[in-house]
Each structure stands twice: as structure tokens, then as C-alpha cells.
PADREN-525865 format. One record per residue: z, y, x of N, C-alpha, C, O in turn. Coordinates in steps of 0.2 Angstrom, whole numbers, plus 5000, padded with zeros to 4 digits. Atoms other than C-alpha are relative to their C-alpha. Layout:
ZYXZYXZYXZYX ...
end
This chain:
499449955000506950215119500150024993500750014991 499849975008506950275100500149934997500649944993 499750055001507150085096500749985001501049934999 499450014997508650085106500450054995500950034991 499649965005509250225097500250014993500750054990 499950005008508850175079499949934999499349914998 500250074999508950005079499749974994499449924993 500250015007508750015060499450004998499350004991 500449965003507150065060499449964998499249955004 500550044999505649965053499350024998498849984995 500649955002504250105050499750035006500150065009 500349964995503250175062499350044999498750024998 500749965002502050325059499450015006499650055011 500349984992500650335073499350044998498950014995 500349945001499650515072499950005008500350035012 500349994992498650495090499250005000499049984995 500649994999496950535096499649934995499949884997 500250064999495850375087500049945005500249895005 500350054994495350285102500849965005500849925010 499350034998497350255106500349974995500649924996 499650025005497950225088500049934999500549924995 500250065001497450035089500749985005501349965004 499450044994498449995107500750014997501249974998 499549965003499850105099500449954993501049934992 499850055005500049995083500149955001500749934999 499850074997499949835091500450015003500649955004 499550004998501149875100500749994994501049944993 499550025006502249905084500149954997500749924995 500250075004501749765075500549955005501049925002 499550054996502549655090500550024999500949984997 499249985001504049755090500349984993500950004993 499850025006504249685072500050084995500550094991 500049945002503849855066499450024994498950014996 500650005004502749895049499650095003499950135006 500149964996501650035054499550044996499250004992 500149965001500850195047499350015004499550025010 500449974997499250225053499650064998499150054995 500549935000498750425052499550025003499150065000 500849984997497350435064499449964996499349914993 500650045004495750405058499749985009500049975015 500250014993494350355071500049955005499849945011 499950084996494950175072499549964998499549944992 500450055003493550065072500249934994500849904994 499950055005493249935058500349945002500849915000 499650074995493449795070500850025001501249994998 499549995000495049865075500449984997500749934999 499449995008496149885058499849924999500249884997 500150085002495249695055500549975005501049935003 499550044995496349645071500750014998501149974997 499249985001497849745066500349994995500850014995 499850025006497949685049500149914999500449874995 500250064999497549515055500849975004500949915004 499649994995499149535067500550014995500949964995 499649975006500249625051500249934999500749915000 500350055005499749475042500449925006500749875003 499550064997500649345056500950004999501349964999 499649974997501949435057500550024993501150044994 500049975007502349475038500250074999500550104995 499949895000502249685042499450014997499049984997 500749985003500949795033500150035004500650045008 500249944994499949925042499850024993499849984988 500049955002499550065032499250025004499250015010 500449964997497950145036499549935004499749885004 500049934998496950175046499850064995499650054989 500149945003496650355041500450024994500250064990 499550025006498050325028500250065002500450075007 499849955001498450505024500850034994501150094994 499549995004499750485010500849934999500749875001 499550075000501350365008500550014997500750065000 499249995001503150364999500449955000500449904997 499650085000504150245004500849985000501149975005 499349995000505950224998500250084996500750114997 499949915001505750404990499850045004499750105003 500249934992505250485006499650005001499449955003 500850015001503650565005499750005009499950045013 500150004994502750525022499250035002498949985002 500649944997501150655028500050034996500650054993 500349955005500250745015500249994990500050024985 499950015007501250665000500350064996500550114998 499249965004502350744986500449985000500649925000 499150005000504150764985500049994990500050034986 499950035006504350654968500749984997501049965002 499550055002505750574959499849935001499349905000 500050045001506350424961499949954993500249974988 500050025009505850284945499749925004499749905010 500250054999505050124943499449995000499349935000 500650034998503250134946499950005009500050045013 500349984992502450094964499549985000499349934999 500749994999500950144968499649985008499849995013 500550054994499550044980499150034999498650014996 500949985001497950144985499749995005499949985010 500449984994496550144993499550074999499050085002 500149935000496450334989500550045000501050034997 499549964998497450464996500050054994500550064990 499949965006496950584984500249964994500649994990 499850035005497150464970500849984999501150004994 499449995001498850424975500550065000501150054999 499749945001499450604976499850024993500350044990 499950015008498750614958500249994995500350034991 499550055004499550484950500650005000501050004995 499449984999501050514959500250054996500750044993 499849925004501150694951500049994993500450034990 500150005007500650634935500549974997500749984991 499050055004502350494933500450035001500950034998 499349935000503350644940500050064993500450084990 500049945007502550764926500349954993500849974990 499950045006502750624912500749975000500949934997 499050034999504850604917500149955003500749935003 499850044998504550464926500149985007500550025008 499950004994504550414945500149955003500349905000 500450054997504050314959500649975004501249995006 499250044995505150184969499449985006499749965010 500250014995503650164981499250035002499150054996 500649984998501850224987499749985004499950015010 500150044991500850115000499150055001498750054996 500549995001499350185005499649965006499949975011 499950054996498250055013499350035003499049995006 500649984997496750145020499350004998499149944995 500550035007495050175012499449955001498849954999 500650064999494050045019500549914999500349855001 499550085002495449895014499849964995500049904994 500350055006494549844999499349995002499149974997 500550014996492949835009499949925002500449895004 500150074998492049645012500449995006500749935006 499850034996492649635029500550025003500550015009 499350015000494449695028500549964994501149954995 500150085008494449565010500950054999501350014999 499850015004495749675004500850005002501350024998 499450024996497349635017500450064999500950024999 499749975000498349785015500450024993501050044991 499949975009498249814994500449915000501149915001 500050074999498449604995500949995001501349964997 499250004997500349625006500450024995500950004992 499749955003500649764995500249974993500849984990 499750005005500649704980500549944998500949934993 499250064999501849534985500750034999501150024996 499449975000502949664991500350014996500849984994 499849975006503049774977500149974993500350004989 499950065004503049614966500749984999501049964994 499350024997504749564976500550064999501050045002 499749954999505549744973500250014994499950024989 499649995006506949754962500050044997500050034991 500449945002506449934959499650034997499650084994 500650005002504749914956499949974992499949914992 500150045006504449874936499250024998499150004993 500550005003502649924935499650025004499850065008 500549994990501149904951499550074997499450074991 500849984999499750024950499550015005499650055010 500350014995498449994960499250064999498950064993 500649955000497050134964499649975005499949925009 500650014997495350114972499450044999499250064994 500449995000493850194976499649954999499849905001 500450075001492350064971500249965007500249985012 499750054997492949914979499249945000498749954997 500350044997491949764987500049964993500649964990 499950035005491449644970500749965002501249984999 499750054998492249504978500850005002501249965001 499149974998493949604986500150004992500549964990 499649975006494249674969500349934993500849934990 499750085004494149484959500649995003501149995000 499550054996495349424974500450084997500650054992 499549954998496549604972500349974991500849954989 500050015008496349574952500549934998501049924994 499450055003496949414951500849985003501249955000 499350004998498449424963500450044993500850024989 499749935006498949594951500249944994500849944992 500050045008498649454936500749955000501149944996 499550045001499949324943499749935003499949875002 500250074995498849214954500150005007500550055009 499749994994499049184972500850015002501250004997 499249954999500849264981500450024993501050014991 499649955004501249364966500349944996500949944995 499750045006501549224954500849965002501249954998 499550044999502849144966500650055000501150035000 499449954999503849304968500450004993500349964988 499250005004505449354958499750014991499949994986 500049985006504549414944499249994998499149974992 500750015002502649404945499850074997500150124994 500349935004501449524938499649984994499549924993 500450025006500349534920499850064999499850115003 500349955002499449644910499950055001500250105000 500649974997498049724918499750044996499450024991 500449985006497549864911499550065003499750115006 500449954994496049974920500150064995500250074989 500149955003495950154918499550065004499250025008 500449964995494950294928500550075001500850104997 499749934998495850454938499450035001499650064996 500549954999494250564941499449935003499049905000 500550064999493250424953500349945001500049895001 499750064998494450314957500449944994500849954989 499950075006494750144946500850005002501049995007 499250005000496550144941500549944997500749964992 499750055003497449974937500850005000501150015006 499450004999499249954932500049944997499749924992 499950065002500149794932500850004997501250035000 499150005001501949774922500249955003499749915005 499550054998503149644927500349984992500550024987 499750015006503549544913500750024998500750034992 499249985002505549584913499950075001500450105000 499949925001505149774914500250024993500249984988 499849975007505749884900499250044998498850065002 500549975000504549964892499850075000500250114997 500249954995503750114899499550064995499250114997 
end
């Protein structure tokens, strides 16, 4: 019904008990729908299915337990109401990216996007799938001139594969603009990396 009514619409937020959040997604996913996942409570196997599913399909899932999001300017659950600008941010910390977020809004600057992919996505046996989409996308976004990617301690193995897409290997390199210069920083615990786009202005 709501797809009949918004035929535009390619976002879907799903905030249901856990133990539905999984059939509910998959559902979206087929409908060609990228999808928000707010509930926690979804097992790990789960989100490995529903990203594996994403992943056919070329849609991200968000989550699970993904608490924070801006996408297009529009803050979606517990984010901030920021300006728009040229950085987009890719966590796997909600608080990290409500942080950061606030901090390119304090410093005059602002976000053209915020994916938040859930805090078990840089984990060995999610290898990373949701930061990995994110930053192809955000790589391909005319909008986007500088990535930052956040993390809570990351899987060794995930964080080389996430590091070197950021760098300009894998996906990113074939996109419109690619990414470079990596440079780590710390927010409180979480590892803070930002990548520019070479054609970016400087920041």
C-alpha cells in the first residue's frame, strides 16, 4: 500500500520487535528497497543474510541496531539536524557519528550524507559489507568530497579490506572520482578515518 502511494520511495526504516526485523527487511530488500534497520535483537546470522541479499541486489541495509542516519540532509532517528556540505559520513558508531556530525556543523562545514551501518559490520563475519557499499556509493556522489569513516575496534582483517577500498583499491578506484589520503584520527574510542576525493577543494 505505501509503495502504491509513494512510488518514489527507495528508503525504508524498520523499528519492530527483533525477532520480525529480519522477515520485514527481506521483504524490502526484494521490493528494491534500501532499508534502515532500527531494531536491535537481530541475530548475527541474520544481518549476514540481509546483507548478502543487499549485496545482490545493489541496496544497502543499514543496521541492524543502527540508531543514527542522514541521508539526503534528513536526519533519520536519533541523528542531528545539520547543514548540508560536502562531507559524508560511514559508521559503525552511532555515537561516533552524531559526534562528528556536530563537529562539521560547529566548524562551518556540513554533511551531504551519514550511513550508519550497524556495530557489528566491521566484525570477521559480516567482513565489513555495509561500510564496503557505503563507501562505493559515497565515492559515486557528486556531493560527497571528503568520506570519513568511523569505527569502534574493527576486525584486523575487515579494517585492511575497508582501508584499502577508502585508499582507491577495489570499487572505489573504478568510480567517478576514487578516494586518497587516509588519514587516521581518534573521537573518544572510536578510530576516525577521513578519505578526500582527489578533485575535492580544499577543506
Amino acid at each position: 500500500m505505501g509503495l502504491r502511494e509513494q512510488p518514489g520511495t527507495n528508503l525504508v526504516l524498520i523499528s519492530t520487535p527483533g525477532e520480525y526485523a529480519a522477515a520485514e527487511a527481506l521483504k524490502a530488500l526484494r521490493f528494491g528497497l534500501n532499508v534502515m534497520v532500527f531494531s536491535d535483537n537481530v541475530s548475527l546470522s541474520e544481518e549476514v543474510l540481509l546483507k548478502q541479499e543487499a549485496e545482490r541486489h545493489n541496496l544497502l541495509v543499514m543496521g541492524p541496531d543502527c540508531g543514527t542516519a542522514i541521508v539526503a540532509g534528513i536526519p533519520l532517528a536519533f541523528a542531528n539536524a545539520v547543514r548540508r556540505g560536502p562531507v559524508g559520513v560511514i559508521g559503525a558508531s552511532g555515537t561516533g557519528i552524531q559526534q562528528v556530525t556536530s563537529l562539521v556543523d560547529q566548524y562551518g562545514l556540513g554533511v551531504s550524507h551519514a550511513i550508519g551501518t550497524g556495530g557489528r559490520d566491521l566484525g570477521s563475519e559480516v567482513s565489513g559489507a555495509t561500510m564496503l557499499r557505503a563507501i562505493d556509493e559515497l565515492a559515486a556522489d557528486k556531493d560527497t568530497q571528503v568520506i570519513v569513516l568511523i569505527s569502534k575496534p574493527p576486525a584486523p582483517d575487515v579494517a585492511n579490506k575497508v582501508l584499502e577500498r577508502a585508499r582507491g583499491g577495489g570499487s572505489c578506484a573504478r568510480s567517478a572520482y576514487g578516494c586518497a589520503s587516509v588519514r587516521l584520527c581518534r573521537v573518544f574510542n572510536s578510530a576516525v578515518y577521513a578519505a578526500a576525493k582527489p578533485r575535492s577543494r580544499t577543506l
